[in-house]
PASE-17809 format. One record per residue (C-alpha): x, y, z; residue in three letters. Coordinates in steps of 0.25 Angstrom, whole numbers, padded with zeros to 4 digits, always signed. Layout:
// PASE-17809
XYZALA/...
This chain:
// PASE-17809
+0274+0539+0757UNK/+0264+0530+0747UNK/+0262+0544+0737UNK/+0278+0545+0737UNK/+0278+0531+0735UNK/+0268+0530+0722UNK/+0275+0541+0717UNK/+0286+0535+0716UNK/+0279+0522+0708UNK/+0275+0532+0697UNK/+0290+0537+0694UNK/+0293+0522+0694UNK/+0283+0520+0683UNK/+0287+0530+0675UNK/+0303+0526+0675UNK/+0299+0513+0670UNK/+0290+0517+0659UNK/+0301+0528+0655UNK/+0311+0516+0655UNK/+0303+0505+0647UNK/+0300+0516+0638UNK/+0316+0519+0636UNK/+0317+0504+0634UNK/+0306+0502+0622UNK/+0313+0514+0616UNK/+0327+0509+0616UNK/+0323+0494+0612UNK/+0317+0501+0599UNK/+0329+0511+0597UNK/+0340+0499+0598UNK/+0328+0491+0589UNK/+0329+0501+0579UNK/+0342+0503+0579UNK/+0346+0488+0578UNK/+0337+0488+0563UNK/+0343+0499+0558UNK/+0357+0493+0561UNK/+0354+0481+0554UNK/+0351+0489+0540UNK/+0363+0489+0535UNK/+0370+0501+0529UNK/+0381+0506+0518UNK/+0387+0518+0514UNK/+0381+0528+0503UNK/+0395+0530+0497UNK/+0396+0513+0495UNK/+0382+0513+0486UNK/+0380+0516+0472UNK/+0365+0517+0468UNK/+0356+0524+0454UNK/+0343+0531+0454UNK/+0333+0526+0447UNK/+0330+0534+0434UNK/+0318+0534+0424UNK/+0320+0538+0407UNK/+0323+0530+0395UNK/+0337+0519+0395UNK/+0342+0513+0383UNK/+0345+0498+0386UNK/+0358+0496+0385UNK/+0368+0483+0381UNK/+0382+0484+0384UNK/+0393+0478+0376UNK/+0408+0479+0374UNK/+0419+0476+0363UNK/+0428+0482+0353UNK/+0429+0491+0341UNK/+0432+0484+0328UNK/+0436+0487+0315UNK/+0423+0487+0306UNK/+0435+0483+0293UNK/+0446+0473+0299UNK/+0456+0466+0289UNK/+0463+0452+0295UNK/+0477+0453+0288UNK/+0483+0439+0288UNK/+0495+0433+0281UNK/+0494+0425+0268UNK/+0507+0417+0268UNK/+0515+0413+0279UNK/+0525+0424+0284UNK/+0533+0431+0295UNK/+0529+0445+0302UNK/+0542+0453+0295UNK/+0538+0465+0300UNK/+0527+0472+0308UNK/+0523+0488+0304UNK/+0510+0490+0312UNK/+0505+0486+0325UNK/+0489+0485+0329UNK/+0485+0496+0331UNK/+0491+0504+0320UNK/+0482+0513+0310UNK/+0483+0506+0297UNK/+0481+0511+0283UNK/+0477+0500+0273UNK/+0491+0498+0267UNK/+0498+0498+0278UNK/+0509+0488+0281UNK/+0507+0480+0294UNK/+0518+0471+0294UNK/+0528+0463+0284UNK/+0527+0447+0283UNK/+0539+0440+0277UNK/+0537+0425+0269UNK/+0549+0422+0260UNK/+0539+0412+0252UNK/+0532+0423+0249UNK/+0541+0431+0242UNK/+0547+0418+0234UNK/+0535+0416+0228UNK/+0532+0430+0226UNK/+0546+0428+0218UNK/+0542+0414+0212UNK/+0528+0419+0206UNK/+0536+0433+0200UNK/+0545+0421+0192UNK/+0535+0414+0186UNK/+0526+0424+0182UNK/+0537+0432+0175UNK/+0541+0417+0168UNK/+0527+0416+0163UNK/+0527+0431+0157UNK/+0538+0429+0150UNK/+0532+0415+0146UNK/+0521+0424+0139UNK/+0530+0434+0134UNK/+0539+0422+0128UNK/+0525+0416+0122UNK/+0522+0428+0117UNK/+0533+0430+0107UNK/+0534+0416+0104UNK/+0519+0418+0099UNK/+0522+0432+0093UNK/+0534+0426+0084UNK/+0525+0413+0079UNK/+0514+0423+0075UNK/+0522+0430+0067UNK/+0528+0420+0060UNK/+0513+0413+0058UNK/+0509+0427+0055UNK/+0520+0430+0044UNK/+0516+0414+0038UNK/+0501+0421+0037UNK/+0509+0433+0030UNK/+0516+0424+0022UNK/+0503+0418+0017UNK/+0495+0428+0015UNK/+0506+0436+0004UNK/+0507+0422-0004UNK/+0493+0420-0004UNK/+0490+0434-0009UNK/+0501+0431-0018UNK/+0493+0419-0025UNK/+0481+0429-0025UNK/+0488+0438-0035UNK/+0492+0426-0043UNK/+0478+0422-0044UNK/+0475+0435-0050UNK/+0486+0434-0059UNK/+0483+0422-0063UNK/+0468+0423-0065UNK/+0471+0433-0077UNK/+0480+0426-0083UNK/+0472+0412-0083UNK/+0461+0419-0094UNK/+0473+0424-0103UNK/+0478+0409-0101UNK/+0492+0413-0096UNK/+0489+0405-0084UNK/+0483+0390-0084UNK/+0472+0387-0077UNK/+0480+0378-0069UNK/+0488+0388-0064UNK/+0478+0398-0060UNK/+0470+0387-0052UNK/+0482+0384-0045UNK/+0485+0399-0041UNK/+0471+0399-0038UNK/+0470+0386-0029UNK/+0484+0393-0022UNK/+0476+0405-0020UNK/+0466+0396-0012UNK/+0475+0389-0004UNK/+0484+0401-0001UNK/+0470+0407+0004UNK/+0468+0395+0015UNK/+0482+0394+0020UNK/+0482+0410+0023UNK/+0468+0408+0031UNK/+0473+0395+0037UNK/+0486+0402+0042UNK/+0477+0415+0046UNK/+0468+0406+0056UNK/+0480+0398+0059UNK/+0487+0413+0063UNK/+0476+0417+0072UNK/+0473+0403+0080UNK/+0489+0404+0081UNK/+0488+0418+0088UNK/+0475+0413+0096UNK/+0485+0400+0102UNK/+0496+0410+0105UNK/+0486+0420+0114UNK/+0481+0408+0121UNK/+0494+0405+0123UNK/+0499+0416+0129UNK/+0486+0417+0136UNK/+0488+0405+0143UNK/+0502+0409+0147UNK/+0497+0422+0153UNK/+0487+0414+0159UNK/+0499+0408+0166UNK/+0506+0422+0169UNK/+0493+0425+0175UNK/+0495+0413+0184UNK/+0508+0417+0189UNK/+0504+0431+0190UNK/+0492+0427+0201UNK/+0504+0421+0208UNK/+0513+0430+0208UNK/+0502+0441+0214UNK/+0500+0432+0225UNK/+0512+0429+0228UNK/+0515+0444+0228UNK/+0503+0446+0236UNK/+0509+0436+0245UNK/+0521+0444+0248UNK/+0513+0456+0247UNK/+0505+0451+0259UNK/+0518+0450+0268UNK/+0518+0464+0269UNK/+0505+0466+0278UNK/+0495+0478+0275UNK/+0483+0482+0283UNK/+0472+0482+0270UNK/+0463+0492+0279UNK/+0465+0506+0286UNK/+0462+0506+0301UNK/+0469+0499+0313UNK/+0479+0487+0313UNK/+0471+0479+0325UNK/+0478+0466+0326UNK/+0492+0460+0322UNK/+0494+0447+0328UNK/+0507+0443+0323UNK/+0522+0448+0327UNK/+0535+0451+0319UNK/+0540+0439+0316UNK/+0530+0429+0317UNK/+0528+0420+0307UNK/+0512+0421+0301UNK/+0504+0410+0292UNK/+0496+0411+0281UNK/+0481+0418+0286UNK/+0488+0421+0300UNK/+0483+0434+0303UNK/+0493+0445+0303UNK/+0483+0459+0306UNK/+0471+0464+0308UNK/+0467+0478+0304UNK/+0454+0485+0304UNK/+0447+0500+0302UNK/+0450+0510+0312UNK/+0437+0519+0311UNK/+0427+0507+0306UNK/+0423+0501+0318UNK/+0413+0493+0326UNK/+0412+0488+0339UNK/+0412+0474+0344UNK/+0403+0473+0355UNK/+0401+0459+0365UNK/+0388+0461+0372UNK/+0382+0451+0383UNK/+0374+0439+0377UNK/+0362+0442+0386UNK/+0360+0456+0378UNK/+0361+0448+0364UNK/+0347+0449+0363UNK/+0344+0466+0364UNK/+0356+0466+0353UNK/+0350+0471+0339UNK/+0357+0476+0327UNK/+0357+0491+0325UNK/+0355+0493+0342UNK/+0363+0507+0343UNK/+0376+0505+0351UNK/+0385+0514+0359UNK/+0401+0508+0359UNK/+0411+0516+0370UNK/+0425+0516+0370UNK/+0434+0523+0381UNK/+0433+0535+0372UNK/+0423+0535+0362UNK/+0407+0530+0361UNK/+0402+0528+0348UNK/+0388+0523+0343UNK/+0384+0511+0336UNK/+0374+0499+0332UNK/+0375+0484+0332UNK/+0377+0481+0318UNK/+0379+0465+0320UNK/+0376+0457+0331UNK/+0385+0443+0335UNK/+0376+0430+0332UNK/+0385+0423+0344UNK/+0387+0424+0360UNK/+0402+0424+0363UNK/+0405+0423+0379UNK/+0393+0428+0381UNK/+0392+0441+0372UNK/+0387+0445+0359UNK/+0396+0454+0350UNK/+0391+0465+0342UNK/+0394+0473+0331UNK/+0392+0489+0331UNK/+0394+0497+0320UNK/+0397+0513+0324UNK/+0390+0525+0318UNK/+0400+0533+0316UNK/+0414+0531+0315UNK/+0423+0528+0326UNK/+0429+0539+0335UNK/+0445+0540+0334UNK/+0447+0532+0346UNK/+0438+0520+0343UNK/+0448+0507+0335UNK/+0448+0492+0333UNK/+0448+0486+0346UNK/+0443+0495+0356UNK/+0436+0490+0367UNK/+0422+0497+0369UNK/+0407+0497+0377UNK/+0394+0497+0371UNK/+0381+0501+0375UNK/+0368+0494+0364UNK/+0356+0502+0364UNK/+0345+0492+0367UNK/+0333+0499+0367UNK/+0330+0512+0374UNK/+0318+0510+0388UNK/+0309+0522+0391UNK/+0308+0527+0404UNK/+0312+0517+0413UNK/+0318+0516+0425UNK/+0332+0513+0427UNK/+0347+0515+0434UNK/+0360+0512+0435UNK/+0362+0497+0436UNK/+0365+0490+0449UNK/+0375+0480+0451UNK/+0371+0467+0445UNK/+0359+0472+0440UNK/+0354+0466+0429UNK/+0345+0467+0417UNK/+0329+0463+0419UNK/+0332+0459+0433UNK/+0331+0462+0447UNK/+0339+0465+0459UNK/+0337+0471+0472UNK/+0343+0486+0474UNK/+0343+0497+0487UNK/+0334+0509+0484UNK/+0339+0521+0492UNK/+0329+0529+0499UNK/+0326+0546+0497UNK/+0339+0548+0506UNK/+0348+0537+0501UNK/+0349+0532+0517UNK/+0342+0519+0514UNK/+0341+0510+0505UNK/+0330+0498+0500UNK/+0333+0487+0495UNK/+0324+0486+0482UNK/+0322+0475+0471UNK/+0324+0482+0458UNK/+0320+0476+0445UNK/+0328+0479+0431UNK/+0325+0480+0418UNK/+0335+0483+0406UNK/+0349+0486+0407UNK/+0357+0498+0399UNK/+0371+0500+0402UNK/+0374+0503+0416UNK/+0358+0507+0417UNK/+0344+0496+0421UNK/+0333+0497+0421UNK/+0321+0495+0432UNK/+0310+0488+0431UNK/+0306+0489+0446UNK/+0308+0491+0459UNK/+0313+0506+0458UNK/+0306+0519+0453UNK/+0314+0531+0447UNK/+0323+0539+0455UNK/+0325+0527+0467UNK/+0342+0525+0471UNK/+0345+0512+0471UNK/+0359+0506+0474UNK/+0367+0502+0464UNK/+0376+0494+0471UNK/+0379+0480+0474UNK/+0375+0478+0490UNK/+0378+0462+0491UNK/+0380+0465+0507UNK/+0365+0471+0509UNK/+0358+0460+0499UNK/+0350+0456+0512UNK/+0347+0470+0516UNK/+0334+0477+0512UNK/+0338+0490+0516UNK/+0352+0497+0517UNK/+0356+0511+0525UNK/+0365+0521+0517UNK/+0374+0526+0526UNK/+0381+0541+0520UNK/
């Protein structure tokens, strides 16, 4: 009975030792368990994440604007007027004598019709003077004639009388006074003759000065013309009619603008850029502007001295002409070449990231199951593209995505 007995002790012992063992081994399963359940997961399918890649990236600045016409001409109104009648709208293709629309000012055209009154009074003033000045001359001119005959006359009797004065047929007296004659006859016809051409010179200056007055009336009568010329409004430049802020009907004031129209193929592009990039901006950076359609290649040709709400405009001139699809007014992207790095390290840029700073990312390991939470540093930005300084090495996943409900976590599960 005492071996059956100590027997029975050992089984006992053994039971116990199995048991405590069982317990040790579940307190370290349900321990192992409980950490794992406190790492929290999400799903592959909710994640967006880049890998981290090594070569050359051109630093980027991006910017967005408009197409403008490099040649623009602001039509405004020179008198008061009513819109009469309205032939194109903005938008139109324009040639440079094309009628846009038709202005009516009553005043306009009686002055027009005042000036053409005058003028035509003045010429026949000039014409009136003329012939008044035409007959005087003659008259003077035919006095000089008149002159000149009887003074040739005396001449010849001089002659006559000079023969005849040494046979003694004629007194001395006689002859002296045919000879004094002669002299006094010779004065009167060069008196008249200078009195003739200072008459001649007084009449051209007189008609001058009456032309002078036509010439007066004339520049009145243009501009008054011009005046109701102006009513009928042309575009003075081919290309696009881009802005008409008035209506048909609605009366317009001297100055008010009436039109704007600009060059359909010579354009530039308006681009606003943040204030924070302002100083990477050069003249001559090269430029690459996107529309919906179209890309086209550029350089900053000026650069705006002032920030407006935060941005800086700037002007880029095209190398080549525009495509078809490209007018005034079109809203487009563009990308400013900044300088080119060489082989860096970069990727795809996170959510909020931002340029030259820092910001903590999950790195995904070789089996995209888990994931680190690693504090990543950043260089220069391009496009949709950053560069890393530290923090990750070529070829590393990193998640992309903003996870604000695992900013306490240091690692995350990624459940398929």
């Amino acid at each position: 009975m005492d071996v059956i007995r100590s027997h029975s002790n050992k089984n006992k012992k053994k039971s116990a030792i199995f048991l405590l063992i069982l317990i040790f081994l579940g307190v370290l399963f349900v321990s192992a368990r409980g950490q794992s359940d406190n790492i929290p997961d999400i799903e592959r399918d909710k994640l967006i994440w880049g890998t981290v890649q090594r070569g050359d990236l051109q630093v980027l600045v991006g910017g967005y604007g408009v197409l403008r016409s490099k040649k623009q001409t602001l039509i405004t109104s020179q008198t008061p007027a009513t819109v009469k009648e309205i032939y194109l709208r903005p938008g139109a293709k324009i040639e440079q004598d094309s009628v846009i629309m038709q202005l009516d000012n009553p005043e306009a055209y009686k002055n027009l019709e005042a000036a053409r009154i005058a003028l035509a009074k003045e010429k026949a003033n000039l014409r009136k003077l003329k012939l008044s000045n035409r007959q005087k001359l003659l008259s003077e001119k035919s006095k000089l004639a008149e002159l000149r005959s009887e003074y040739e006359v005396a001449k010849l009797k001089q002659i006559a009388e000079h023969k005849l004065v040494k046979d003694g047929i004629v007194s001395s007296i006689t002859y002296q006074t045919t000879v004094l004659n002669v002299e006094q006859m010779k004065l009167r016809v060069k008196l008249l003759e200078e009195a003739f051409e200072q008459y001649k010179a007084v009449n051209l200056e007189v008609e001058n000065i009456q032309q002078e007055e036509i010439n007066e009336y004339a520049n009145l009568y243009r501009s008054a013309a011009e005046q109701v010329e102006r009513l009928t409004v042309r575009a003075g430049l081919a290309g696009i009619l881009q802005r008409m802020p008035v209506e048909l009907g609605q009366s317009v004031t001297a100055g008010q603008e009436l039109a704007l129209v600009g060059s359909k193929d010579d354009l530039l592009a308006m681009i606003k850029v943040s204030q924070s990039n302002a100083d990477q901006l050069q003249i001559g950076q090269q430029v690459s502007v996107k529309s919906i359609q179209d890309k086209m290649a550029g350089k900053i040709s000026r650069i705006a001295p002032q920030v407006n709400e935060g941005t800086i405009e700037i002007e880029i001139t095209f190398d080549t002409p525009a495509p078809p699809s490209a007018r005034p007014e079109l809203s487009v992207d563009a990308e400013i070449v900044i300088t080119t790095l060489k082989d860096t390290l970069f990727i795809e840029r996170p959510i909020n990231a931002q340029k030259d700073g820092q910001m903590e990312l999950f790195k995904l390991d070789s089996e995209n199951e888990w994931a680190e939470k690693k504090l990543i540093s950043f260089g220069n930005e391009s496009g949709n593209l950053i560069e890393i300084y530290g923090g990750a090495a070529e070829n590393d996943r990193l998640i992309l995505s903003s996870l604000p409900n695992f900013k306490d976590a240091d690692r995350i599960q990624i459940l398929n």
